[in-house]
C-alpha positions in Angstrom: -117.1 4.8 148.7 -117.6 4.2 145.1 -119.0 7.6 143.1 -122.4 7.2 142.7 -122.8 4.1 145.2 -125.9 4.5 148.1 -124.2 4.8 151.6 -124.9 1.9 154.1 -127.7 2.8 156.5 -125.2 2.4 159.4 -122.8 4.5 157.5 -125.8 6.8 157.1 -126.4 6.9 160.5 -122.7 7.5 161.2 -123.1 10.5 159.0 -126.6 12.2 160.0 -125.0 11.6 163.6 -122.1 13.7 162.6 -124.3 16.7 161.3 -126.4 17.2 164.1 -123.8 19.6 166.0 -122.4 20.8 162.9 -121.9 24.2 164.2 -119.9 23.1 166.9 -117.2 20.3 167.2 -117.4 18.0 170.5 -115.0 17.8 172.9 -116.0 14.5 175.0 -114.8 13.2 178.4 -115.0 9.8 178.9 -115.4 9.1 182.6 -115.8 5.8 184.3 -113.9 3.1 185.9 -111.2 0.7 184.1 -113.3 -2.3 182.7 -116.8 0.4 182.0 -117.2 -0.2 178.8 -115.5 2.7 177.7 -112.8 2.0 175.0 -115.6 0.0 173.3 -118.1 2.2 173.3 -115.8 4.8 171.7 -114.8 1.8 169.0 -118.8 1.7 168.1 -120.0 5.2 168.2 -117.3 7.5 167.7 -114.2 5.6 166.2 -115.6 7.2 162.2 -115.6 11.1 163.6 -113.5 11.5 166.7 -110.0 11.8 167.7 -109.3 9.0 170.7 -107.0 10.6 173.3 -106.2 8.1 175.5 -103.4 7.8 177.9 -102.7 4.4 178.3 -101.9 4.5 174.5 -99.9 7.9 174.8 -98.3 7.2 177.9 -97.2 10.5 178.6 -99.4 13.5 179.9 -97.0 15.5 177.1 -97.7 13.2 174.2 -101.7 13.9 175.2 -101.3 17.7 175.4 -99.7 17.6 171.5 -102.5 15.3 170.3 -105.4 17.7 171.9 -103.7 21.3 171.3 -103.9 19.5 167.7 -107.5 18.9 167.7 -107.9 22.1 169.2 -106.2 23.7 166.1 -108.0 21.8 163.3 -111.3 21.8 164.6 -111.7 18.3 165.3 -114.1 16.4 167.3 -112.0 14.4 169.7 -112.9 11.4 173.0 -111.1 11.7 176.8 -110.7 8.5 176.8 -109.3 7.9 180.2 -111.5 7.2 183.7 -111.2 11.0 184.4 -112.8 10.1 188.1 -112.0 13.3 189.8 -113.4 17.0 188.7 -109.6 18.1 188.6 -108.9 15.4 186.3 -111.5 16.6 183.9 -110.8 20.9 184.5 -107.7 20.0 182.2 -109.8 19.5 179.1 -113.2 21.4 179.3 -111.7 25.4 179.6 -109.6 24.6 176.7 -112.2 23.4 175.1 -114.6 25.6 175.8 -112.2 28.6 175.4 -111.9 27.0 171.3 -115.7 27.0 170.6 -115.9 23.2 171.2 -119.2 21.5 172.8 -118.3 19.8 175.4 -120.1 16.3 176.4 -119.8 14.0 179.7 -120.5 10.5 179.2 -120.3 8.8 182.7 -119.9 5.0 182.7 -122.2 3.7 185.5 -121.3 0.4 186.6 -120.9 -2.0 189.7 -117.6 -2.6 191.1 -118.2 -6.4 190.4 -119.4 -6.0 186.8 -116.2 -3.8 186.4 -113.9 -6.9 187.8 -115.6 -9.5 185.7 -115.6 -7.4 182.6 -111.1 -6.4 183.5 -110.8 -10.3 184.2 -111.7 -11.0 180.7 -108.5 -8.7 179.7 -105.4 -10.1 179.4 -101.5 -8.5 179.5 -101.0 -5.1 180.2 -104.5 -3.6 179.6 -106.2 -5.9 182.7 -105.4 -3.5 185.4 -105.1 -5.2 189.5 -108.1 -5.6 190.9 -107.0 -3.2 193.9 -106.1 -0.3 191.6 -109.9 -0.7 189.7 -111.7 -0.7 193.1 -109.0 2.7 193.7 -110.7 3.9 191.4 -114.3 3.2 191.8 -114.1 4.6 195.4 -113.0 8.0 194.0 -114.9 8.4 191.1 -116.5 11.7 191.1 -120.2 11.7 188.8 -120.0 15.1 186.2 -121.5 18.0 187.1 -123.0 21.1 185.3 -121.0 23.4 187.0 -117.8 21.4 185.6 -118.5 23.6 182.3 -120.6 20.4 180.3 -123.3 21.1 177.6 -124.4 17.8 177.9 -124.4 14.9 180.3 -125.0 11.6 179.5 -125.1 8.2 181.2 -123.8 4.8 179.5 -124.9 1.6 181.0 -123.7 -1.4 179.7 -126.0 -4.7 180.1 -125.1 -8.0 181.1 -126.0 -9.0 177.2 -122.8 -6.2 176.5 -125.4 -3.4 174.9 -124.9 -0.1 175.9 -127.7 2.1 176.9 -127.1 5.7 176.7 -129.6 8.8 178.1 -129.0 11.9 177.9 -129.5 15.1 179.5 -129.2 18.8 178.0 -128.1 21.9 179.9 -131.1 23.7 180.4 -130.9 27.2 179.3 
């Protein structure tokens, strides 16, 4: 931005976001079903001040352990962004994270199993995933849990008009 310019409200927004846990950088877990909403979601709130760490990009669990031991090590905010549907798919992140002073955030993509289809049919190539493996999925899917180790829980619904409604809950002390 040039010196001296007035930010954008949006970029303003972007930024006060940013300061509100400026203590603490977030570690956050995407978890939902293929065709949630997720990768999108990430792309409009978190794309200016988080690391994406996503496996389908990476392609290799060792490739994803370099990325996040480097967040870990710079102190930067960084997004799961994977279906992480079971607990044990999640306990790889949240100790670590923890462990490194991060804040650690759950935001659970709640969806239908149809709304999930229609949304993967509109995919095309390699990221539309088979229609079997998606319902896989959904079937296993494992809501977050305080006792996983999360500061905060949130759920993201996504409406038929493609807006996403978040609410959020706060670990009572």
């Amino acid at each position: 931005m040039p010196r001296g310019s007035a930010p954008t409200a949006d970029r303003q927004t972007r930024i006060s976001a940013a300061r509100v846990h400026n203590d603490r950088v977030e570690a956050v877990l995407f978890i939902g079903v293929q065709g949630s909403g997720k990768s999108t979601f990430y792309h409009e709130r978190f794309f200016p001040t988080h690391v994406r760490i996503n496996l389908d990009m990476l392609r290799t669990r060792q490739r994803e352990q370099i990325l996040l031991n480097a967040c870990i090590e710079a102190r930067q905010s960084f997004v799961i962004d994977n279906t992480n549907a079971l607990e044990s798919d999640r306990a790889r992140y949240i100790p670590l994270a923890r462990a490194s002073g991060f804040r650690v955030i759950a935001y659970f993509f709640e969806t239908t199993l149809a709304d999930a289809i229609r949304r993967n049919n509109q995919r095309s190539g390699k990221q539309k995933v088979p229609a079997a493996a998606l319902a896989a999925t959904f079937r296993k899917l494992q809501p977050p849990r305080w006792e996983e180790g999360f500061d905060e829980i949130c759920t993201v619904i996504l409406s038929t008009e493609n807006i996403f409604r978040v609410q959020s809950r706060s670990r009572e002390a």
